[in-house]
Each structure stands twice: as C-alpha cells, then as structure tokens.
C-alpha positions in Angstrom: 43.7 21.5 94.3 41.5 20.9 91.6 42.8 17.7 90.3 42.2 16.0 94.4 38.5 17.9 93.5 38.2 15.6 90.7 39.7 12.5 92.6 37.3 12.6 94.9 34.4 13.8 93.1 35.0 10.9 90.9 35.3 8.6 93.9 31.9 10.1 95.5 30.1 9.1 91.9 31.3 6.1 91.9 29.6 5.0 95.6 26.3 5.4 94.1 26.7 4.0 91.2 28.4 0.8 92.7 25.3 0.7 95.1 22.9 0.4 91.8 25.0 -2.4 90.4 24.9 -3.9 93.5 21.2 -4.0 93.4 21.0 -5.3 90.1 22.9 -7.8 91.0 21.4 -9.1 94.1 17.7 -8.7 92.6 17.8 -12.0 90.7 19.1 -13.4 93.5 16.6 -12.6 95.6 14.1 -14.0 92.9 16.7 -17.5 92.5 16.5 -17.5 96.2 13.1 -17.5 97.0 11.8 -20.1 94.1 14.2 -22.3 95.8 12.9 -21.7 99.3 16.4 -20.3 100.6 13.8 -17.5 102.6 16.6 -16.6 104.8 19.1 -15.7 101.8 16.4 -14.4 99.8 15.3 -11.8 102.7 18.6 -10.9 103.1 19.3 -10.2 99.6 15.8 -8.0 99.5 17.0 -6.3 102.4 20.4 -5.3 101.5 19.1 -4.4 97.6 16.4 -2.1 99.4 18.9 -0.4 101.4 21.2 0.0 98.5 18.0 1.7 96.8 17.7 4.4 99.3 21.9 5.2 99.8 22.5 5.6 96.1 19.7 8.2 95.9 21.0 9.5 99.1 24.5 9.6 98.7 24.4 10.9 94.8 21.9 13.8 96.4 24.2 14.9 99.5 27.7 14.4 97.7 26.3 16.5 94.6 27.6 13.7 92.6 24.6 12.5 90.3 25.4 10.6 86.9 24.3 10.0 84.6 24.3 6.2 84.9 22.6 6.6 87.9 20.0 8.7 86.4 19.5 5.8 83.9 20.5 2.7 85.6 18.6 3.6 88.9 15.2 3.3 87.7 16.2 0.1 85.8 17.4 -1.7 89.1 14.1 -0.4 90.8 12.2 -2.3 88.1 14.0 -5.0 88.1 14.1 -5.6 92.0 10.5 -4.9 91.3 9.8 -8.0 89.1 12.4 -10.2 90.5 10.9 -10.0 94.3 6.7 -10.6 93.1 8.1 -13.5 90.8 7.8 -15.9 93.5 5.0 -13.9 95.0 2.8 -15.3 91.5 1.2 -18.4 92.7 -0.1 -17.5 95.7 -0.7 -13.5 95.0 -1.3 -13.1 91.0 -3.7 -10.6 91.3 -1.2 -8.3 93.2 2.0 -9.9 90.7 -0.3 -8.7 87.7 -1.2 -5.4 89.1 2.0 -4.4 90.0 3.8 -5.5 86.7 1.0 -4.3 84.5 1.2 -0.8 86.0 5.3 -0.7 85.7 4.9 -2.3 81.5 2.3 0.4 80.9 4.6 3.4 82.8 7.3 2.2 81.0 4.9 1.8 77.6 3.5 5.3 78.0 6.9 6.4 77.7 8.3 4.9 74.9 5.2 5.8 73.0 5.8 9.1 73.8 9.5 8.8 73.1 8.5 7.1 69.7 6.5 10.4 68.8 8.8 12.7 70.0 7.5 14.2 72.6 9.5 15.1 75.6 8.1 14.7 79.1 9.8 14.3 82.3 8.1 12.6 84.9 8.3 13.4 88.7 6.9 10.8 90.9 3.8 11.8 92.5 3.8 11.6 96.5 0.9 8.8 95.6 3.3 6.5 93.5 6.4 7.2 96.1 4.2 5.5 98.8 2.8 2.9 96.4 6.4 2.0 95.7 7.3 2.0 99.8 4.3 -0.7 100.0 4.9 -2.5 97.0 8.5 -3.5 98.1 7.1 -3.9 101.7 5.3 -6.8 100.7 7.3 -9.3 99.2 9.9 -8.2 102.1 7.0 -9.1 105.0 6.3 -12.6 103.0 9.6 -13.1 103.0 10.1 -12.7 106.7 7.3 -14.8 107.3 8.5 -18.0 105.5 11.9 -17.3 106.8 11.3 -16.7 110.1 7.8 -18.3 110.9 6.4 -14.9 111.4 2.3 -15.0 111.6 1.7 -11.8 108.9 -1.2 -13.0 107.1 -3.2 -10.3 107.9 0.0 -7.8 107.9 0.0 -9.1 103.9 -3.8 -9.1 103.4 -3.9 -4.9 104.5 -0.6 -4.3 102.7 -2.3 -5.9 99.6 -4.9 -4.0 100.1 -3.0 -0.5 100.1 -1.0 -1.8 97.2 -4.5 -2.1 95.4 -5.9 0.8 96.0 -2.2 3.4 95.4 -1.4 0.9 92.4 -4.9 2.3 90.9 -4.3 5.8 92.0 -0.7 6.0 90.9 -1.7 4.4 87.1 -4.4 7.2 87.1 -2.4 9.7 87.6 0.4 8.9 84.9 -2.3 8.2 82.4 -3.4 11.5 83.2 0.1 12.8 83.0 0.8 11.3 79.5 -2.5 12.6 78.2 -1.8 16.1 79.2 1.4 16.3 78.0 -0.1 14.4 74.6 -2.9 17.2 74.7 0.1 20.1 75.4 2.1 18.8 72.3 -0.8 18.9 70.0 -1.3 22.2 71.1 1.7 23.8 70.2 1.9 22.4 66.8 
C-alpha cells in the first residue's frame, strides 16, 4: 500500500511540475510569435501558458503534492511569461514595458541583496501585487486578441494601463517597505 502511495504521489507531482515547464516553454513562443505578427499563435500560446499558471498552483495545492521545483521554477516561468508577453508590447507601450520590468528587476534585486547579506525573508504576495499580476498579464492577452481578432479594445487597453500603473506603484511600495522592515528587523537583533 505504501509503495502505490508513492506511485501516485509521485505521478500527482509530476502534473504540476510538467505544467511549469510547459509554460516556460511556450513563453518564448508567445514572444517569437507576436514579433512576427502570428497574433493568432501568439494568443493562443498566452492563453494556454496562463492557464498552465493557475493548474500548477492548483493542482500542487489540492493534490498536497508541492515541490520543490515548483516552488523554484514557478516563479521563474511567471517572470519569464512576464517579459516574453510585454516584449512585443515595447514600441507601442514602453512606459507600461518599463514599469512592469523595472518593478520585477528591483523585486528580484531586493532579494538577492538581501540574500547577499544574509538575511532571510519570505515574501507573501500582497492581495495588491496578486491583482497587479491578474492585470498585468491581462494586457498583453487583450492586445493580443485585438490584433488577432480585429477586436476594437483601445480603450479596454488604455484603463487596463491605467490600473496596471497605478497597482504596479502600490505593489513596488509595498515590497520596498517589506525589504526595509525586514532590513530594520535584522539590524535589530544583532
């Protein structure tokens, strides 16, 4: 009984995990896809790498089969879906491709300074950054249905850049605040 436990426990891990290296596969593609104005492959490719985003999480969660490559790999893919969906977003939104890149370099900065100096911190996305994450990979999926489909969301985009703005500034405030506390906490206990 407890070697079929293991079986399937190690099938359940690997669903997750083969749903994160499916995204990391498909994000470049999405990026190939849209510089070469294949819309229609591209928004597919989004669309399938976004649902793989929320099953993995899902599926690891209910199946009680979280890995650690998921716990590593996971965010990778997310940042990498990230950066390969605003790439061809850069010419006609660079304000937004900036924002949104800058914020994930200095998240992902902040951390490795802190890993640098030792200092442990685990970060648990705010509801703030959760929802600028839900817009931020809503908007290259709504300009991508618009140049695949002919779909007239100009000023679907122009609110959603809007929102992504305005959390993208919240969100970076509040891990700055994070990473000072937890610089502050350290200092403290030494």
């Amino acid at each position: 009984m407890c070697f079929f436990y293991s079986i399937v426990h190690m099938m359940c891990s690997a669903i997750p995990n083969a749903l994160t290296t499916l995204r990391l596969i498909l994000a470049p593609l999405v990026c190939y896809f849209a510089c070469e104005r294949m819309y229609v492959w591209a928004t597919c490719a989004f669309w399938v790498a976004s649902v793989s985003d929320f099953f993995d999480g899902y599926l690891a969660r209910k199946l009680h089969c979280e890995s650690l490559f998921g716990r590593v790999v996971d965010p990778v893919a997310d940042k990498l879906l990230t950066l390969c969906s605003y790439i061809p977003l850069r010419a006609e939104f660079s304000y937004l491709f900036l924002l949104v890149i800058l914020r994930d370099v200095g998240i992902l900065s902040g951390i490795g300074v802190l890993r640098f100096l030792r200092i442990k911190i685990t970060i648990a996305p705010s509801v703030v950054s959760k929802v600028n994450t839900g817009f931020v990979l809503l908007f290259p999926f709504v300009w991508l249905c618009q140049k695949s489909f002919g779909f007239k969301g100009d000023v679907a985009l122009i609110w959603l850049a809007g929102i992504i703005v305005i959390t993208t500034i919240l969100s970076t405030i509040g891990y700055a605040v994070t990473f000072a506390k937890t610089i502050r906490n350290n200092a403290r206990r030494r």
